[in-house]
N, C-alpha and C positions, 0 to 999 in steps of 0.2 A: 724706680728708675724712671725717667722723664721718657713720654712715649705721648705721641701725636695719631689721634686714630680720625679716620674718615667716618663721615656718616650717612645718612641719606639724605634726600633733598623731593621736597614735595613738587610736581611739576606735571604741567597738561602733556611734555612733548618728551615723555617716558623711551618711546621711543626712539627718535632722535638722539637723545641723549644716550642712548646704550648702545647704538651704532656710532658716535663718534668716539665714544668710548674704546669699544674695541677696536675701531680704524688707530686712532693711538696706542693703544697697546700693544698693536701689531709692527709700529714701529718701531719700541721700545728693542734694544737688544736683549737677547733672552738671558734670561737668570734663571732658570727654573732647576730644579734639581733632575736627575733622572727615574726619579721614585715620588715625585713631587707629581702623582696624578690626582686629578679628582674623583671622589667618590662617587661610585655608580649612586648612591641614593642621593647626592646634589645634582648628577646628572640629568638622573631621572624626573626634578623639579625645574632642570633649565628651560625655559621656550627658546633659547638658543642653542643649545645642543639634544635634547631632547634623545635618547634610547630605553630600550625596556634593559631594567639592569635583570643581570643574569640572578634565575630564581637561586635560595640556598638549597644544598642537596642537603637532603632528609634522610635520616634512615626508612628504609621500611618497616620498622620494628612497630609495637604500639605504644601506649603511653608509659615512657620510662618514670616519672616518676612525677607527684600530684603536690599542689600546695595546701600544709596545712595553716588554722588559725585556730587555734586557742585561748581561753579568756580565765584565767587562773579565779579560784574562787577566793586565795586569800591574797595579800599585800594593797587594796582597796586604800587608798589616800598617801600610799609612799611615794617620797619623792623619787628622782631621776636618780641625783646625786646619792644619794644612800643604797640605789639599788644598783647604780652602774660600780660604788667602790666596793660592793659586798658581792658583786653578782660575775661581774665580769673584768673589771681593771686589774691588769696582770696575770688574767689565766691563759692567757697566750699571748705568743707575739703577736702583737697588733690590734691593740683595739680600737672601739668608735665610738662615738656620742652625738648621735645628731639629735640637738637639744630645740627645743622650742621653751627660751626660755622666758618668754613672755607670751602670755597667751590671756586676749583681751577682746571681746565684744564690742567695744569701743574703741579704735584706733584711730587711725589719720583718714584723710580723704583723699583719695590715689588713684589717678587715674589707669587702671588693665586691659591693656592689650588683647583680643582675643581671634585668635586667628584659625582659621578653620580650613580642611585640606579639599581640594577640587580639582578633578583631572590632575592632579599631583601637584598643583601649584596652589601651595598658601595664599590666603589673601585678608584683606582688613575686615573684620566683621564690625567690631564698635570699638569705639577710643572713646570711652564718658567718663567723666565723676562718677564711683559709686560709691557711696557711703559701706563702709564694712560693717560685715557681718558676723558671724562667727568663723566662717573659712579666710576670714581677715589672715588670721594667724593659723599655721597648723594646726591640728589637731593632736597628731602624736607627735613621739619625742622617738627615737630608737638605739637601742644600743647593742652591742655585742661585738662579737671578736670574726678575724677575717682563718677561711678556710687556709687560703694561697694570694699571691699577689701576683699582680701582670704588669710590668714596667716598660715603657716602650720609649727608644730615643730617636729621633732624627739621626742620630749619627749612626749609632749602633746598632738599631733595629730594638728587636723585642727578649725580653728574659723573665725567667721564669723563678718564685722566688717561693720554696716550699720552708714549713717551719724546720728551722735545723738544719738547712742545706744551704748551701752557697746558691746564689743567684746563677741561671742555667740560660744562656743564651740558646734563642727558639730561629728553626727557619720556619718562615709562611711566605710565600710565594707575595698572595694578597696585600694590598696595600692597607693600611693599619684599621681605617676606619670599614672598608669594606670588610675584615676579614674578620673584626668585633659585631658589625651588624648581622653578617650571615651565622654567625654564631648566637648569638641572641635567637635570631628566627627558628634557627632549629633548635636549642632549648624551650621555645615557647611552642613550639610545634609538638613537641614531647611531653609536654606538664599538663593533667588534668589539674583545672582551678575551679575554685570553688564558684557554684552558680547563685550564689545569692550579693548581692550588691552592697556598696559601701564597703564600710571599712576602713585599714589604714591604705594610705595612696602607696605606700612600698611598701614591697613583699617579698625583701630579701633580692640577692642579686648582686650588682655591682657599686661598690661605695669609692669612693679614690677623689682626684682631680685631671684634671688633664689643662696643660699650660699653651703662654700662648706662641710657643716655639711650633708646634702643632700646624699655624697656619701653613707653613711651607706643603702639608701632605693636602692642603686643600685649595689654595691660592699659588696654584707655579704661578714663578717671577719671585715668589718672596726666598730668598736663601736662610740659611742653616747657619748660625751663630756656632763656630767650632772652638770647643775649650775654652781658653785663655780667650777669643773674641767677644764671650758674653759681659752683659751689662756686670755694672756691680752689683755684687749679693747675689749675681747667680753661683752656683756652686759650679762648676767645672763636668762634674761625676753626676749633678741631679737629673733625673729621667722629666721627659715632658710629658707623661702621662703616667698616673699611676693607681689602677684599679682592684681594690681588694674584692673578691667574690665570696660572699657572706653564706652560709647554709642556713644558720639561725638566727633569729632576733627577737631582745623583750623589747615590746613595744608599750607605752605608757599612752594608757588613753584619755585627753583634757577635758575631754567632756565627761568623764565617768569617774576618773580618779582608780580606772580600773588597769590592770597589768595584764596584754597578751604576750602568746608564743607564736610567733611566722617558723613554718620553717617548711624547706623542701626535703621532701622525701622519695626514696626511691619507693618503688614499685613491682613486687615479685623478688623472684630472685635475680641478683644480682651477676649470675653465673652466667644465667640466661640471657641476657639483657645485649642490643646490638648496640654500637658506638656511636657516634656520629661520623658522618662518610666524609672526608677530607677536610679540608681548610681548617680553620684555626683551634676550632674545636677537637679535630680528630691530630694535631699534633700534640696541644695539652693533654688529652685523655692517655696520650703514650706513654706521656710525663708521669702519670699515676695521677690525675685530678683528677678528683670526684663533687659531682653538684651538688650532691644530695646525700641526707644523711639515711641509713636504712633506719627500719621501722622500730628497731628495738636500742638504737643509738637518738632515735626522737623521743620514745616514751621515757627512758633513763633521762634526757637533759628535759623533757617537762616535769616529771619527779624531782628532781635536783631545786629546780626553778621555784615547784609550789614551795618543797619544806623549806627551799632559802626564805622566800617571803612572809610564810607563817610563821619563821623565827624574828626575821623582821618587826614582824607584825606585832608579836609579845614583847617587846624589848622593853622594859622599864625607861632606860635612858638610852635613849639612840643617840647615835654619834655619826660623823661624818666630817670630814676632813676641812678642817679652818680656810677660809680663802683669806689671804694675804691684802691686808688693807689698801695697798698700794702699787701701782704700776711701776717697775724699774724707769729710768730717763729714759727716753729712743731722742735722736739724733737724725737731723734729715742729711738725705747727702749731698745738699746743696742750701747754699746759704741763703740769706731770705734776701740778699742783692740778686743774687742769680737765678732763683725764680721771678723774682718779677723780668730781668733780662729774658726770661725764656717766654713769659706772657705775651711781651713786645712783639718776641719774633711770630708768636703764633697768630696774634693780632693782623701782622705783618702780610702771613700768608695766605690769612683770610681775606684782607684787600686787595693781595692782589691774584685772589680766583685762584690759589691753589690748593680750596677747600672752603667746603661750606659751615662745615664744624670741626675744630679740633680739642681732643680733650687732653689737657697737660698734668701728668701726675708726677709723683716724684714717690720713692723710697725712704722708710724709718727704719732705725737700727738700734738693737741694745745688747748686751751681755746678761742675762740673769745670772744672778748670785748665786753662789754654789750652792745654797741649802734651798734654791729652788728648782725645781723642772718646769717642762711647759704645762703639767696641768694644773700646776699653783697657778702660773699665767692665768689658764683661760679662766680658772676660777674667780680671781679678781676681776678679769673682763666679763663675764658673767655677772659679777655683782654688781658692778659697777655701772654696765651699758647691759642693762638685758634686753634681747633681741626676740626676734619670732625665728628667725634661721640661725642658729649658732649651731658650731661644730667643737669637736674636737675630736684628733685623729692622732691617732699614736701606733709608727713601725719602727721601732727602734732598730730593727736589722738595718734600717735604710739612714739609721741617724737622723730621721726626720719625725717631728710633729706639725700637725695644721692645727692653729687656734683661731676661730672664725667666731665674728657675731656681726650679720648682717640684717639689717632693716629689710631686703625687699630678696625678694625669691625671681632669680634671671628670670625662667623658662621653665613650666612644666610642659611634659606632653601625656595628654592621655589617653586611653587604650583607642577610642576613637579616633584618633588623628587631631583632635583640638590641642594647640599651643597655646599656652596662655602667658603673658608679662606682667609680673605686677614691680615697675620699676620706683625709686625712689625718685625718682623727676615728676614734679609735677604733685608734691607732698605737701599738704602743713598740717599743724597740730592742729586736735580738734577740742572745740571748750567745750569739755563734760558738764553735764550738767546747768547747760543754759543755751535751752534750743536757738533763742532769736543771734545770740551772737556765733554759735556755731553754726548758723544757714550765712550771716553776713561771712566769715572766714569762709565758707563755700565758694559763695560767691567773687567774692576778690580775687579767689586763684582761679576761678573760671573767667577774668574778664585781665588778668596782669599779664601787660604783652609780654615781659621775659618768660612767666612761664608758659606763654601760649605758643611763642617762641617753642621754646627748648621741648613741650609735649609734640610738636609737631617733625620735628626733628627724627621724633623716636618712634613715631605712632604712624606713620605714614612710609612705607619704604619707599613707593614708587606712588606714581599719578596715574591716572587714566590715556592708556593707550601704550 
């Protein structure tokens, strides 16, 4: 669908610009929803609204239940694809593949974003070229199947979607992002983790997407596209967020060629054990969720795990599912007269100051053939375009799959508060194997005003003051 997003704009008179900003948008007449609040943790980052968001309640209880990691001694050089169709695809509703299916020492030259927390406000630390390295590309790949799912709509609110159950509409008081954050903090306030460092960077927890209908619970003013209102290709019924909560995961390690086990478990007895104290957490737990698998439902699926892969392992002739040579047609939904008309107009409203960037997309479309699903799809694209972020996600209860293969990774955040962007702006290919012309390609994209342009656009939120 064709969509015009704002961006940021580099500038000494920061703020100026954010006080006449708000003096206009307080003229605006109000569009906001009545649930359309913002989150206490963007709050907590505004120097314009600035409050301490309210701590999560904790139980008083002690650590419910510890993350483990496991390094199987056998399946040592298996792939993803043979392990995720032998190990995990189809043993329950819903499964996942977050694939790294290129994994390269040698990549592009890209410039990351690194951003670092201070008195609760972000700010720029460095925007350079740096040549990649090995964490160029991820390191793991992960796969496995979702406990339960949490679906949340703008219109509807939130439901609850256990294996074999009909989707169960939930009340929470809380507005959606605050009442998933305080839930997170008190689960990570409960989990003894392991004290030695490194590893894989997930560890199990929440896998899904979240859309960008979403902005309304975080930007009042922006409303709520109802039903029939939405663009084309939205589905009417699809949720704007959809989070599956994972217990266990085999994680495939690139540097090692080696196969782990993540998984959370609980801790004692389970009889014993207090809940979490209100909000969103303690209405799920009503529901019958559970985080964590106990101790004797972990040691069974790491038993499971090694003999699948020492079977694996022996296999005279392994096998694994043909990817399909060819992409079906897709279809844009607008003809190639009518995006250039829509460049025009965005041209248009860049001169005359009703933006400093706008980005113009459009929507593709296809049918697959009946002798295929979508994970023949993502197979082809996998073959085809391998990526370092590729997914694939399958809830058939919800009639949906995600097949993903993307070049750059949005936004990490890690346990210390560092955000990190490693966008595809500001890329080019690098020539292997012939240092003098690969420092000249360096160079060119450090000195080519479009892309000095377009990296400054993205690497700079605000200016000084």
């Amino acid at each position: 669908m064709p969509s015009l997003t704002d961006q940021s704009i580099h500038s000494d008179l920061g703020q100026l610009v954010l006080q006449n900003f708000l003096r206009l948008a307080a003229l605006e007449p109000a569009r906001s929803l009545p649930n359309a609040a913002i989150p206490d943790l963007i709050l907590a980052a505004s120097a314009t609204a600035r409050h301490e968001a309210e701590p999560a309640v904790l139980s008083a209880s002690p650590k419910r239940f510890k993350l483990e990691i496991r390094r199987f001694n056998a399946g040592n050089g298996l792939g993803a694809q043979r392990v995720f169709e032998t190990l995990v695809q189809g043993k329950a509703p819903g499964d996942f593949w977050l694939d790294s299916a290129m994994v390269s020492t040698l990549g592009a030259t890209r410039h990351t974003q690194t951003f670092v927390k201070a008195d609760h406000m972000p700010f720029l630390r460095t925007a350079v070229p740096q040549k990649n390295n090995h964490d160029a590309s991820p390191s793991y790949s992960y796969l496995g199947s979702r406990a339960h799912t949490l679906t949340y709509s703008t219109e509807t609110g939130l439901a609850l979607l256990n294996t074999g159950k009909p989707a169960k509409p939930l009340a929470c008081d809380a507005p959606f992002f605050n009442g998933l954050n305080a839930l997170q903090q008190a689960l990570a306030a409960q989990t003894a983790f392991p004290t030695a460092e490194g590893g894989p960077d997930w560890k199990a927890g929440w896998v899904g997407w979240m859309g960008y209908g979403l902005k309304s619970e975080t930007l009042p003013g922006y409303g709520t596209r109802k039903g029939k209102e939405r663009q084309l290709g939205e589905r009417p019924d699809a949720p704007d967020a959809c989070l599956s909560f994972v217990r266990t995961v085999l994680a495939l390690d690139h540097t090692t060629s080696d196969w782990l086990a993540i998984g959370l478990v609980e801790m004692g007895s389970v009889g014993h054990q207090q809940g979490l104290d209100g909000g969103l957490g303690a209405v799920l737990e009503a529901e019958g969720v559970r985080w964590a698998s106990t101790e004797a439902e972990w040691e069974m699926y790491l038993g499971e795990c090694e003999a699948a892969l020492a079977q694996l392992e022996a296999e005279s002739r392994p096998s694994q599912r043909p990817a399909p040579t060819s992409l079906p047609a897709f279809v844009s939904d607008f003809s190639g007269a009518d995006y250039i008309d829509r460049i025009g107009t965005a041209r248009d409203l860049i001169h005359s100051g009703e933006s400093y960037e706008l980005t113009l997309t459009t929507q593709f479309r296809s049918t697959l053939p009946a002798d295929r699903t979508p994970y023949d799809l993502y197979l082809t694209l996998r073959a085809s375009n391998p990526a370092p972020y590729s997914t694939f996600i399958n809830l058939p209860e919800l009639d949906v799959a995600v097949v993903s293969s993307s070049p750059e990774r949005f936004i990490k955040l890690g346990k210390d508060g560092t955000v990190e962007m490693k966008p595809i702006k500001g890329t080019v290919a690098r020539v292997k194997g012939d240092p003098v012309s690969d420092e000249a390609v360096k160079n060119a994209l450090q000195n080519d005003r479009k892309e000095i342009a377009e990296n400054l656009m993205v690497s700079h939120p605000c200016g000084p003051g």
